[in-house]
C-alpha positions as CSV (number, residue, x, y, z in Angstrom):
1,X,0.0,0.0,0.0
2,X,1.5,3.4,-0.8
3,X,2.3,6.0,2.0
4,X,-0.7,8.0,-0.2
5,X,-3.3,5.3,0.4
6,X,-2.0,4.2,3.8
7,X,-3.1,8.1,4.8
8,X,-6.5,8.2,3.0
9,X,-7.3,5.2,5.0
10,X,-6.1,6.3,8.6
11,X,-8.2,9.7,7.8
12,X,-11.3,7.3,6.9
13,X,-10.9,5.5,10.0
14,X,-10.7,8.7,12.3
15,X,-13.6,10.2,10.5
16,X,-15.9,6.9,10.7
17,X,-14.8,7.1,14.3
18,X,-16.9,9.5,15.4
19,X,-20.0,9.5,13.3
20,X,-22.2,12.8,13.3
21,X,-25.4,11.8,15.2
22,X,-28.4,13.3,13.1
23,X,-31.2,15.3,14.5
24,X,-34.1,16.2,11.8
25,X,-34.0,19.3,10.3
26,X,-30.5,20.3,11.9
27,X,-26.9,20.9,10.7
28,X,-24.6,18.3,11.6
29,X,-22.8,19.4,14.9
30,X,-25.4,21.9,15.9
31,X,-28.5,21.8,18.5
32,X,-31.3,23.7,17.0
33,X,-34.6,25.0,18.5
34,X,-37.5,25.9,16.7
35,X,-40.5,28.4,17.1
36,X,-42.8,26.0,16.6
37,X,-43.2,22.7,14.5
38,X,-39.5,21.3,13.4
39,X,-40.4,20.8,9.6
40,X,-42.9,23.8,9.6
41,X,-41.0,27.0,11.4
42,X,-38.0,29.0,12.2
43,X,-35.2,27.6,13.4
44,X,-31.9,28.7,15.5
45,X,-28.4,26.8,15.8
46,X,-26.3,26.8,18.4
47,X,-22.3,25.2,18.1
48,X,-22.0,25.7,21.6
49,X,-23.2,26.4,25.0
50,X,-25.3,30.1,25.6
51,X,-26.0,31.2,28.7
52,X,-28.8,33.8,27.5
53,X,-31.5,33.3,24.5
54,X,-32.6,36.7,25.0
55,X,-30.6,37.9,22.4
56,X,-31.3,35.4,19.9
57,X,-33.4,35.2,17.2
58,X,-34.8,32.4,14.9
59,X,-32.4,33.5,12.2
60,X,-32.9,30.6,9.8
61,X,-36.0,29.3,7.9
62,X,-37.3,33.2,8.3
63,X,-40.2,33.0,5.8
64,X,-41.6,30.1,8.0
65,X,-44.0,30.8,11.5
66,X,-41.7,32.6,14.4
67,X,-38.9,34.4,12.0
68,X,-37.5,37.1,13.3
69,X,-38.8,36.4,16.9
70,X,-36.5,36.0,19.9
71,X,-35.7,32.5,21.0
72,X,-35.7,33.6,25.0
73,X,-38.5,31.7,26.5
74,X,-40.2,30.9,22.7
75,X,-39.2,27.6,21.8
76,X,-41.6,24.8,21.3
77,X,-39.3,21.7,19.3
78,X,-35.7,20.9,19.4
79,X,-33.2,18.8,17.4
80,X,-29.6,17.9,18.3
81,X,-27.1,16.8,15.4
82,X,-23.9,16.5,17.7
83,X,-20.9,15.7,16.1
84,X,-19.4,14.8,19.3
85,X,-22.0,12.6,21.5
86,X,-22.7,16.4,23.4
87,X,-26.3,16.5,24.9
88,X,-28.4,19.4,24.7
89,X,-29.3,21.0,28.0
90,X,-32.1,23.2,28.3
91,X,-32.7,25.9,31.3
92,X,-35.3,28.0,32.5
93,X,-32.5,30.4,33.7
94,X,-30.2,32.4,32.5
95,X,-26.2,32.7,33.1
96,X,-23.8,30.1,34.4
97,X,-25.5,29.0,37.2
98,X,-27.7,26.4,34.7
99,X,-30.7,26.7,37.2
100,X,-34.3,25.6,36.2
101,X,-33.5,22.3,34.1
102,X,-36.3,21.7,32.1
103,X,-35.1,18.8,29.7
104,X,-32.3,17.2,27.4
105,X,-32.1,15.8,24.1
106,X,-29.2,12.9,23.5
107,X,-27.4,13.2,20.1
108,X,-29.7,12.3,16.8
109,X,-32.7,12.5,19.0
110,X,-35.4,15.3,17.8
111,X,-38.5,16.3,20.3
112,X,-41.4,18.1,17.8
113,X,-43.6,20.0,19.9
114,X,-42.7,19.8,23.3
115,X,-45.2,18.7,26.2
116,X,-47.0,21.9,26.9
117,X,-45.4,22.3,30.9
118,X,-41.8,22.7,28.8
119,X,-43.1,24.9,25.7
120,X,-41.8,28.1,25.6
121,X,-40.2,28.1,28.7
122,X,-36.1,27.6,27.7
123,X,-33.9,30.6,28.3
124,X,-30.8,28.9,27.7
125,X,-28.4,26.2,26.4
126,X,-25.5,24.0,28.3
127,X,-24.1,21.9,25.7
128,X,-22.6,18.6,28.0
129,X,-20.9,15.4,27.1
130,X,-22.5,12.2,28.1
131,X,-24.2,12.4,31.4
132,X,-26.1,9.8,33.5
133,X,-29.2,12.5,33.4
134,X,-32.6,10.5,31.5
135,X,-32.4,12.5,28.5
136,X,-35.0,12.2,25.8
């Protein structure tokens, strides 16, 4: 096997490693909340953890229901497409105290329309590795 191949294969192997986990209707490596239905509003996507949704807004999939509107406390369905086996954490609080848990979604796991006691309740995000918490 050439030194060429020999590479190509070692890169294969490290990318096949770590397989992107696919949410629906989400960007591999992202956790995305939507304003209402997953396939039928506006969406936001988050790389990494954020302390305070106020200042988001469902920037993405704008001509659907909810673009434009702030994600703080607005979010009805969630998707996570971790690349990395992160969980999504979601918080009725804001800052870095993570207070008011309200749920978590595992990697390729997708919750369209939330039980009513969680809708439009989050606030912010904590983006964790694999924790013993019963995510959904």
């Amino acid at each position: 096997m050439s030194a060429l191949a020999a590479a190509a294969a070692a890169v294969g192997m490290l990318l096949g490693a770590s397989p992107a986990s696919a949410g629906d209707n989400c960007a591999s490596g992202y956790h995305c909340v939507f304003y209402w239905g997953v396939y039928d509003s506006a969406r936001h996507s988050y790389f990494n953890s954020d302390t305070d949704f106020s200042n988001d807004t469902f920037n993405q999939l704008t001509s659907r229901s909810g673009g434009g509107q702030v994600v703080h406390n607005n979010v009805v369905s969630a998707s996570n497409s971790s690349s990395g086996g992160y969980e999504s954490h979601y918080y009725t609080g804001v800052g870095s105290d993570w207070g008011g848990f309200l749920f978590c979604l595992n990697p390729g796991r997708t919750y369209n329309m939330l039980p009513t006691d969680l809708r439009d309740r989050a606030s912010s995000l904590q983006v964790r590795g694999t924790t013993n918490i019963d995510c959904i």
